[in-house]
C-alpha positions as CSV (number, residue, x, y, z in Angstrom):
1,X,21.5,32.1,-16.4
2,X,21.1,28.9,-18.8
3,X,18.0,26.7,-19.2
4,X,18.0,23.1,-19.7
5,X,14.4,21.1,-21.0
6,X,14.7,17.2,-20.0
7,X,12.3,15.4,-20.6
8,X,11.2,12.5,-18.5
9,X,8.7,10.2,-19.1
10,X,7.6,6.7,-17.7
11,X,5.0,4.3,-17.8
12,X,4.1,2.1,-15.3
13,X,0.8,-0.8,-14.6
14,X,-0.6,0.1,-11.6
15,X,-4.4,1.6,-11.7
16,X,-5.2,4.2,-9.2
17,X,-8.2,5.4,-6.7
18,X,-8.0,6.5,-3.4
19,X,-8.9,8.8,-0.3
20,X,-9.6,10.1,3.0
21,X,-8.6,11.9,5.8
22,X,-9.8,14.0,9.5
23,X,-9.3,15.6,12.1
24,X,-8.0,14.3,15.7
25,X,-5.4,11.9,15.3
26,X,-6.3,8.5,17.5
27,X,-3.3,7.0,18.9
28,X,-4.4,3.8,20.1
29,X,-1.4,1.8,22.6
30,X,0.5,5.3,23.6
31,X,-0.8,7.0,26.8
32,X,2.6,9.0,26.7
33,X,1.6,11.8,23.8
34,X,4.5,14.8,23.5
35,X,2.9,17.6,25.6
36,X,3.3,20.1,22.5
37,X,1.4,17.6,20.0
38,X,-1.5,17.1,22.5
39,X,-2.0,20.9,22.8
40,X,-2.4,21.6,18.7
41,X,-4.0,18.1,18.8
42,X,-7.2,19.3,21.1
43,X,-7.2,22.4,19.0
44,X,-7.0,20.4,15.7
45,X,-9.7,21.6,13.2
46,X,-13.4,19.2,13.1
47,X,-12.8,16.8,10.3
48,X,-15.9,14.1,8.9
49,X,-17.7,12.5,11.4
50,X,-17.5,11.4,14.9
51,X,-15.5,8.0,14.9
52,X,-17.1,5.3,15.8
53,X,-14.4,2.3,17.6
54,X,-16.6,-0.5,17.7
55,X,-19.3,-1.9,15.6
56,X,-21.2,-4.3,14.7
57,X,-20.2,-6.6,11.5
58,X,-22.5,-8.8,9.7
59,X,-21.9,-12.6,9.9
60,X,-23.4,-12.6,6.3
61,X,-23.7,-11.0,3.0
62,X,-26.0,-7.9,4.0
63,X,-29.4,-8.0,1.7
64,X,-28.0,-4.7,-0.3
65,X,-25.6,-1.9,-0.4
66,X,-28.0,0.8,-0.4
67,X,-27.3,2.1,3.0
68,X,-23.8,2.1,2.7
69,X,-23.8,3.8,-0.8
70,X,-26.2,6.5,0.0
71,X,-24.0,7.2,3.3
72,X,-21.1,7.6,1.3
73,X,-21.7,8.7,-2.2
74,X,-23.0,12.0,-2.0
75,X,-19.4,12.6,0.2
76,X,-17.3,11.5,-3.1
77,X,-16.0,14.5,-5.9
78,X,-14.9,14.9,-9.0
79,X,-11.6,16.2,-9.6
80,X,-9.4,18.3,-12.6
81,X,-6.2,18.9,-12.5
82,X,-5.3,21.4,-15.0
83,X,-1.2,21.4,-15.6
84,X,-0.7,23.5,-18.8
85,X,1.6,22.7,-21.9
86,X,4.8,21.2,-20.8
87,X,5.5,18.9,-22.0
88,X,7.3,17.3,-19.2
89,X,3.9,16.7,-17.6
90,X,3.8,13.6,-18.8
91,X,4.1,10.8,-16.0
92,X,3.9,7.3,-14.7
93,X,0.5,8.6,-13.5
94,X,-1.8,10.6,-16.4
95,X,-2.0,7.2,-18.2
96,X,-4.4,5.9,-15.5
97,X,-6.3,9.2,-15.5
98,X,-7.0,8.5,-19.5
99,X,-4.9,11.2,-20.4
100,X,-1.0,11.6,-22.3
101,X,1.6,13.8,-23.0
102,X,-0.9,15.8,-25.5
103,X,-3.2,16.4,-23.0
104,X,-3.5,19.3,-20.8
105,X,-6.2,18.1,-18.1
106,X,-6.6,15.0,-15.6
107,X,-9.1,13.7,-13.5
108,X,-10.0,11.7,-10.2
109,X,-11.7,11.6,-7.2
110,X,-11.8,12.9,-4.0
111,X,-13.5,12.5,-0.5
112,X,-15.4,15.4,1.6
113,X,-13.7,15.3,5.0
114,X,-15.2,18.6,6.7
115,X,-18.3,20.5,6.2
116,X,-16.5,23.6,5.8
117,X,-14.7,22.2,2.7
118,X,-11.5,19.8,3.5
119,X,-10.8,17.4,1.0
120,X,-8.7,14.3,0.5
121,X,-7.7,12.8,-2.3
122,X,-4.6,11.4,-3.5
123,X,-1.5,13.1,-4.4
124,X,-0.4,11.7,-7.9
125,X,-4.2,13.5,-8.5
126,X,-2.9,16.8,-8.2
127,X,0.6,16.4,-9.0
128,X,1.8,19.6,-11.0
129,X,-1.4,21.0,-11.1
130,X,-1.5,24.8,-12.5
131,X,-5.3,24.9,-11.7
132,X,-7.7,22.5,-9.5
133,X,-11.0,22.2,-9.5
134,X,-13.4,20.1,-7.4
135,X,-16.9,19.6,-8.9
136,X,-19.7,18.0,-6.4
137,X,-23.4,18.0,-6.9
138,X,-23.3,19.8,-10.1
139,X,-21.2,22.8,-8.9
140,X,-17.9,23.8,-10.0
141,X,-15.0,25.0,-7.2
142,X,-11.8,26.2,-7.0
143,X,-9.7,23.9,-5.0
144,X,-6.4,25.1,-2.8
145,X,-3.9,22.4,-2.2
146,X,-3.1,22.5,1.5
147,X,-0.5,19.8,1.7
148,X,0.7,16.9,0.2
149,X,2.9,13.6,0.7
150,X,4.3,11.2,-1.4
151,X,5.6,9.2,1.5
152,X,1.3,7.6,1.1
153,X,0.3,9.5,-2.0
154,X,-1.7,11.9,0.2
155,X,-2.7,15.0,-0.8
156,X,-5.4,17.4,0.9
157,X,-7.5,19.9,-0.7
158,X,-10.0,23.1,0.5
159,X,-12.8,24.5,-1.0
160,X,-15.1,28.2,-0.3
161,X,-18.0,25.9,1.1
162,X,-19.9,25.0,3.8
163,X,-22.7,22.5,5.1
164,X,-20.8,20.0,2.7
165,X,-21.7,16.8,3.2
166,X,-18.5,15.1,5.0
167,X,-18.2,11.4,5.4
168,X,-18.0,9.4,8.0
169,X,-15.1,7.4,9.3
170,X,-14.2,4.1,10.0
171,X,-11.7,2.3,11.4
172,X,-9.2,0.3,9.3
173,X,-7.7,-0.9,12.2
174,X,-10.6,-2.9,12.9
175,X,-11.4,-3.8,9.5
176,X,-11.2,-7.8,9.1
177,X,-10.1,-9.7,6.1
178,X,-13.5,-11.2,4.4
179,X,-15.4,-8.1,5.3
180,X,-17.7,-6.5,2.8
181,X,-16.1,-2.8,1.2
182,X,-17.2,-0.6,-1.4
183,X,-15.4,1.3,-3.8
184,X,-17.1,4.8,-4.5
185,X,-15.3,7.3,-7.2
186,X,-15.7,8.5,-11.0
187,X,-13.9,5.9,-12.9
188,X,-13.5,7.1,-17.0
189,X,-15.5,10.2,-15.4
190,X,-18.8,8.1,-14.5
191,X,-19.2,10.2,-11.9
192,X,-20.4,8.6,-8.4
193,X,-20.0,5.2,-9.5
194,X,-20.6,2.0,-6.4
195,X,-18.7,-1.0,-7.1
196,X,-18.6,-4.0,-4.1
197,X,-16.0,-6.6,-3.2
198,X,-14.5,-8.0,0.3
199,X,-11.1,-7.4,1.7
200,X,-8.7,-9.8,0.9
201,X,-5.6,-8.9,2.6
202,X,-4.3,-6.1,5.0
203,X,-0.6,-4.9,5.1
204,X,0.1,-5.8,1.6
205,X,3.5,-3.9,0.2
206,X,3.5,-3.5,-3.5
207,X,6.6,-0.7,-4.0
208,X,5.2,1.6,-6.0
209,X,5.2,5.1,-3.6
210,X,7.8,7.8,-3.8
211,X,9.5,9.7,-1.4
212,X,12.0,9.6,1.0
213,X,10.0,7.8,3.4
214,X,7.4,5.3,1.3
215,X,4.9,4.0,3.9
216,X,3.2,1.0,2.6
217,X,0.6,-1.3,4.2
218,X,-2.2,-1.2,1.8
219,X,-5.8,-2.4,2.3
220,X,-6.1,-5.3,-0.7
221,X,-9.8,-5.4,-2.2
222,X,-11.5,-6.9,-4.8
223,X,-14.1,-4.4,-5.2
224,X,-13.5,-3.3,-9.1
225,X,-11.8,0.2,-9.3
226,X,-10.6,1.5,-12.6
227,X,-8.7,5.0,-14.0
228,X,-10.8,8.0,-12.7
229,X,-11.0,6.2,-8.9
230,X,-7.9,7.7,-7.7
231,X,-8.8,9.7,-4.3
232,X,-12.1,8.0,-4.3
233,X,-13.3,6.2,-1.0
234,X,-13.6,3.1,0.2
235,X,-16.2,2.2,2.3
236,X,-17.2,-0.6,4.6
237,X,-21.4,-1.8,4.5
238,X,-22.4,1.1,6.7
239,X,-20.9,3.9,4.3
240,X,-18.4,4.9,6.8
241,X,-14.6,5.7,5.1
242,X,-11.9,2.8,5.8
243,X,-9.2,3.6,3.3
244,X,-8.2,5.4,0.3
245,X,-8.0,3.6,-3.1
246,X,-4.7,4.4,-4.5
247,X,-3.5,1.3,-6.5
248,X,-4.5,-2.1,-9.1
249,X,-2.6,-4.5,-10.1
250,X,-2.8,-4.7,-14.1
251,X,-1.1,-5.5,-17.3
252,X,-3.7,-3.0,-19.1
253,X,-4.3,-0.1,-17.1
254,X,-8.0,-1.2,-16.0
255,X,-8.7,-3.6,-13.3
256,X,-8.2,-7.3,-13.4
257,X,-8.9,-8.6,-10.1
258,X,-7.0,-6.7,-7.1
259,X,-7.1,-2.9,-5.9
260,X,-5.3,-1.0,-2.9
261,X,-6.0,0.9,-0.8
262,X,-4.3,3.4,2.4
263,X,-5.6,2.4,5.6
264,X,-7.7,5.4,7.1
265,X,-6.2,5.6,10.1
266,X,-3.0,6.6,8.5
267,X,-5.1,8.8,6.1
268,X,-6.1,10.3,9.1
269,X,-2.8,11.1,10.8
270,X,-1.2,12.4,7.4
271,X,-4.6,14.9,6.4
272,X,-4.2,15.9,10.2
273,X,-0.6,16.9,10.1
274,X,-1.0,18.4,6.7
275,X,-3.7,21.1,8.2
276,X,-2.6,21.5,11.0
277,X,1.9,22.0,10.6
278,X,1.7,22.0,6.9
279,X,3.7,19.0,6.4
280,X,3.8,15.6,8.4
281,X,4.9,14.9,11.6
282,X,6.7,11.6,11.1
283,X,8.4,9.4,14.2
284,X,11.8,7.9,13.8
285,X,12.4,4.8,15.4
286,X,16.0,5.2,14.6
287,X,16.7,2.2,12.9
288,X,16.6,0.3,9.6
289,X,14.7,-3.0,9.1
290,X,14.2,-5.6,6.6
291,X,11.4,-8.5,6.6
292,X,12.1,-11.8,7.8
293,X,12.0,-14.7,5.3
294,X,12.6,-18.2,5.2
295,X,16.1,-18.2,4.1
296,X,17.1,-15.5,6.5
297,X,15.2,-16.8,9.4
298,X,17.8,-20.3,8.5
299,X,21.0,-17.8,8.0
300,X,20.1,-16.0,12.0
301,X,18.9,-18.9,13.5
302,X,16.0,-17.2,13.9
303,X,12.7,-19.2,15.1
304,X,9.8,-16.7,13.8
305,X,8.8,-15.7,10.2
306,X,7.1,-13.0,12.1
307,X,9.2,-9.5,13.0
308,X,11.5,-7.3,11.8
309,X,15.1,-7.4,11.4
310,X,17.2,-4.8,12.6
311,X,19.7,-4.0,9.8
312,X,21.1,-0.5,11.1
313,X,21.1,1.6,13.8
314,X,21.3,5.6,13.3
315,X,24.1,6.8,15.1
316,X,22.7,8.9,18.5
317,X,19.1,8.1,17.4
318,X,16.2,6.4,19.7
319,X,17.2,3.1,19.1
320,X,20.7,3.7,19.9
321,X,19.9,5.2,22.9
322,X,17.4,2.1,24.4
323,X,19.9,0.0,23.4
324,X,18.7,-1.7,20.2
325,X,21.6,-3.5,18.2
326,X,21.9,-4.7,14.7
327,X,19.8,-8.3,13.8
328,X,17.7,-7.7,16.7
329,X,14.1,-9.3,15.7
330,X,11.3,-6.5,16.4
331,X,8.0,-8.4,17.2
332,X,6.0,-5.7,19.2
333,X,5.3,-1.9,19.2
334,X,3.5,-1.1,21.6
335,X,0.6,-3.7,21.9
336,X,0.4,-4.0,18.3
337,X,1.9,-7.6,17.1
338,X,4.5,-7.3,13.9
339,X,4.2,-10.1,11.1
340,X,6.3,-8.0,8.6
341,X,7.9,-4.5,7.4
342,X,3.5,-3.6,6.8
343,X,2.8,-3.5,10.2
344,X,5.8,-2.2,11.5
345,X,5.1,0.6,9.0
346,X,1.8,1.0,10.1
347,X,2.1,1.2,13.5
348,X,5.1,3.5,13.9
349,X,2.5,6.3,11.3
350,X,0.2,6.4,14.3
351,X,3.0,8.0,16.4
352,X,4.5,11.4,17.1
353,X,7.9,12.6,17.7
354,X,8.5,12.9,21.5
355,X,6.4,9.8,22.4
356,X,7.3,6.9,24.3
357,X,6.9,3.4,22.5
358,X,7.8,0.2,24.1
359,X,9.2,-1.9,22.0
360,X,9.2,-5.9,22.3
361,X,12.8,-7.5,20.6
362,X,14.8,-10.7,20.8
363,X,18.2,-11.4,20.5
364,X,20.2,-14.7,20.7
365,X,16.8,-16.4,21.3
366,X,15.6,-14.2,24.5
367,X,12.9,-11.7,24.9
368,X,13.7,-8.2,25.8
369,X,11.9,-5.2,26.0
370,X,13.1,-1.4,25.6
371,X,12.1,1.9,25.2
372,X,12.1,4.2,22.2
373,X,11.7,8.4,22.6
374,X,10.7,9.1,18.9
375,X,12.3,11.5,17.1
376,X,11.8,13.7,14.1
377,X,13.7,14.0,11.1
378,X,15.8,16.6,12.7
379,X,16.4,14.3,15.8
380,X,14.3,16.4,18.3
381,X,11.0,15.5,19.8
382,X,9.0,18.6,19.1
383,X,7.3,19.3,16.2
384,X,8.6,20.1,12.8
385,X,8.6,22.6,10.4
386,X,11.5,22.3,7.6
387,X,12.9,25.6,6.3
388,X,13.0,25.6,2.4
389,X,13.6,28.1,-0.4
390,X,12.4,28.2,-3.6
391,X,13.7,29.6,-6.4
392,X,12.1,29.8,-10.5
393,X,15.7,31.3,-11.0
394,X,17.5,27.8,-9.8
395,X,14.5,25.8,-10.9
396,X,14.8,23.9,-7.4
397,X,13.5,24.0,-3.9
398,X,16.3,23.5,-1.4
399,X,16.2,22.3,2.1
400,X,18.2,21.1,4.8
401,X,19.6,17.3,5.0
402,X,17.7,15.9,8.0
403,X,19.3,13.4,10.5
404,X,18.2,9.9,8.5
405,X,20.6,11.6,5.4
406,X,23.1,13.0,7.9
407,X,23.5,9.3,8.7
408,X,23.1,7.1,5.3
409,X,25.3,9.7,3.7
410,X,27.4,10.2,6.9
411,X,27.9,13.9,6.2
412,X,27.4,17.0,9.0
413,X,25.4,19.0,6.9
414,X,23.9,19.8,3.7
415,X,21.4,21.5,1.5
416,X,19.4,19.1,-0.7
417,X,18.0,20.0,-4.1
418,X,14.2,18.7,-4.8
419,X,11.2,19.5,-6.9
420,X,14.2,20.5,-9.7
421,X,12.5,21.8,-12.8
422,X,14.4,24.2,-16.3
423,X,16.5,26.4,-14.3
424,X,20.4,26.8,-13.4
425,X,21.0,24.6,-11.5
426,X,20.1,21.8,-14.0
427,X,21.9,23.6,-16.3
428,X,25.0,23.2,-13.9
429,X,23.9,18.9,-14.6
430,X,23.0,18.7,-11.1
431,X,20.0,16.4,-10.9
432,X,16.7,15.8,-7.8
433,X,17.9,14.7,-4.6
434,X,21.6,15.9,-4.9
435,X,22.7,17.1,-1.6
436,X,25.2,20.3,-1.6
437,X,27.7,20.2,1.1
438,X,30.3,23.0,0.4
439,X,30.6,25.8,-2.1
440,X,33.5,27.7,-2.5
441,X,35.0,25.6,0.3
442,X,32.5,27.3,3.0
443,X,29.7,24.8,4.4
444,X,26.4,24.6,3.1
445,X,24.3,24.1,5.8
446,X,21.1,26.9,5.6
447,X,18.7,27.4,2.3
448,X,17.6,30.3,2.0
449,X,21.7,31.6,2.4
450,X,22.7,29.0,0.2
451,X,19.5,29.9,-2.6
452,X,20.6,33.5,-2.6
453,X,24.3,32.8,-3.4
454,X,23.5,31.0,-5.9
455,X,21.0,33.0,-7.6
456,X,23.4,36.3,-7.9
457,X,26.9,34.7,-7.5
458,X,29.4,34.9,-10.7
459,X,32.3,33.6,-11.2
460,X,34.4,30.8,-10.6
461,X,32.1,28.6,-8.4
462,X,33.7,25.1,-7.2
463,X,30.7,23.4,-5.6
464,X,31.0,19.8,-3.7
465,X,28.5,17.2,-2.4
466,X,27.0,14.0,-2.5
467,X,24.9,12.3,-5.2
468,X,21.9,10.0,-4.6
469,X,23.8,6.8,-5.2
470,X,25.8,8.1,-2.1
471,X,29.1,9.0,-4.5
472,X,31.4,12.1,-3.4
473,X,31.0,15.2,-6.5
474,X,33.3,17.6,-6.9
475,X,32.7,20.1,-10.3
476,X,33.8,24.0,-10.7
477,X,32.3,26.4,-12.9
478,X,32.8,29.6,-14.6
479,X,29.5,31.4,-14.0
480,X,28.6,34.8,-15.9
């Protein structure tokens, strides 16, 4: 078969520092959990500390941080990621770990979330990593990815130890804007290094997440965090874990004034689902949404800033099916209030496919009420676990379309090429994200059938599908 080297590479200002994760996910405003979920849920493995869902917060600057960094510092590691040669390594991220395309390691931080060894840190961290290593107190580990998710640049770690010191855990649900935080990471690998600031926004959405799925409603702090900070903690003034650092804003690479970070409480759900089914259990409300805005708000007659619009809905979805229409106006999930596309983010993450949410809506001025069966990407209600096959031969891992494709692209069926690396099927100019949908005129609908095919097929080979821009592609080869 034929090789093809492309090499990518891209820059991009935003600093990085984050972490956190545990163990039973809290659903707060759901009393109707899926049976299946709340079964691996009570079985779910101990994670940090015992949460704590109300405490008390000082109506002053507190005398010292002392407390709060030695409850949290001795929970924060070091990281390497060790990616080899290629020279594709290269991305948008190694600039704020000080490294470049000549380098061959990267660092950042990471948080102790169990005592037997879970860790959380972020995953541009560990991106492509050949090797990991995780060094706390002077000791040197080798690290096993577990999962990862670039939907919140999530990724969790294990390590052969135990009695580790795990940290404990917050709420960011309850954090308030104006409250004291600390950042704790390795910034330019000053290992276990305290910096202080308040929070000075919640929900903020700053676009820079991959994935299919990007959920963004960051923490905002101006507690200084720098390169080397990524998967680091941050902390409120009793030490206990309230986000992951994952972000700055800056025209240099360092920080100049604001820092981001994932709300734990969706750390929590994403480290849980990543242990537990190996890859995240997301809820699909069934619909698309934009933000309101002023001028939109004037276009719709609509008397709230605050809300959701309803944009489209997924054909035999949850939505559909409680009756939600296009430019309804969201304003409540569950008893959680929604100002904007952060919060309605945010509070669907805490959710599981087969729960009941009630939802709050108007249209034409008047206040309804509904209610939405999640589903998962497949459009069940149980839990998920997508079927993929991976092939060095291809250079690709293939998987099934799930029903959110099935609908944008409005196709049956499909086999959908990601993590695409030198192989044949980049040879054949076929490029991350491409969805197969027939080849040789027969369907494409499993993986692992379609994988094989492809990896001993010669030939004449006319293959179909849809690109990422949503465009039909038709091509035939000659394969020897």
């Amino acid at each position: 078969m034929k090789s093809l080297i492309k090499t990518t590479g891209i820059s991009f200002l935003s600093g990085l520092a984050g972490a956190a994760l545990w163990t039973q996910v809290s659903v707060s405003d759901s009393q109707n959990q899926a049976n299946d979920f709340s079964e691996n849920n009570e079985q779910s493995i101990s994670l940090a500390s015992e949460f704590t869902p109300t405490r008390s917060i000082p109506d002053y600057p507190p005398a010292s941080f002392v407390d709060a960094s030695e409850n949290s510092t001795q929970s924060v590691v070091f990281i390497k990621n060790f990616s080899g040669t290629d020279p594709r390594r290269y991305s948008m991220f190694d600039y704020f770990f000080g490294s470049g395309p000549s380098q061959q390691v990267s660092s950042g931080s990471g948080v102790i979330i169990s005592e037997d060894g879970y860790i959380v840190t972020n995953n541009h961290v560990i991106d492509r990593a050949e090797t990991i290593e995780v060094i706390h107190q002077k000791k040197t580990y080798k690290a096993r990815l577990v999962g990862t998710d670039k939907n919140t640049d999530i990724a969790v770690l294990k390590i052969d130890a135990d009695g580790l010191p795990a940290i404990k855990r917050g709420s960011s649900r309850d954090l308030r804007i104006g409250e004291w935080v600390l950042a704790v990471g390795n910034p330019f690998n000053l290992t276990s290094t305290v910096t202080a600031g308040i929070v000075s926004a919640k929900e903020r959405q700053i676009n820079i997440l991959g994935g299919d799925f990007p959920l963004e409603s960051f923490i905002q702090t101006d507690a200084p965090i720098n390169p080397g900070n990524s998967g680091g903690a941050l902390v409120n003034v009793n030490g206990e874990l309230v986000g992951i650092n994952t972000a700055i804003l800056s025209r240099t690479g360092s920080y100049t004034g604001y820092g981001f970070a994932v709300p734990v409480d969706i750390a929590m759900k994403v480290s849980n689902d990543l242990i537990q089914y190996g890859e995240v259990q997301k809820a699909i409300p069934g619909i698309e949404a934009v933000e309101i805005t002023p001028e939109l708000a004037e276009e719709m007659n609509i008397k709230t800033l605050n809300g959701v619009i309803v944009t489209h809905v997924i054909r035999d979805g949850a939505a559909e099916s409680a009756g939600l229409q296009r430019n309804d106006v969201i304003t409540q999930l569950g008893n959680q209030e929604i100002t904007g596309m952060g919060s309605f983010e945010e509070a669907l993450s805490y959710y599981y496919p087969g729960q009941d949410l009630p939802v709050t809506y108007i249209r034409n001025g008047s206040k309804n009420t509904a209610q939405l069966k999640l589903q998962n990407l497949e459009g069940g209600d149980g839990i998920l676990k997508r079927e993929y096959y991976s092939s060095n031969l291809l250079g690709a891992k293939l998987e099934a379309v799930n029903t959110i494709e099935k609908d944008k692209m409005g196709i049956e069926y499909g086999v959908k090429l990601t993590g695409l690396t030198r192989g044949y099927l980049r040879d054949l100019g076929l490029r991350e994200g491409f969805i197969i949908t027939q080849i040789n005129r027969e369907p494409a609908r499993d993986p692992k059938a379609v994988g094989k095919f492809l990896e001993d097929y010669s030939g004449k080979l006319l293959l179909e599908g849809v690109a990422t821009s949503g465009q039909p592609f038709m091509q035939s080869y000659t394969i020897r």
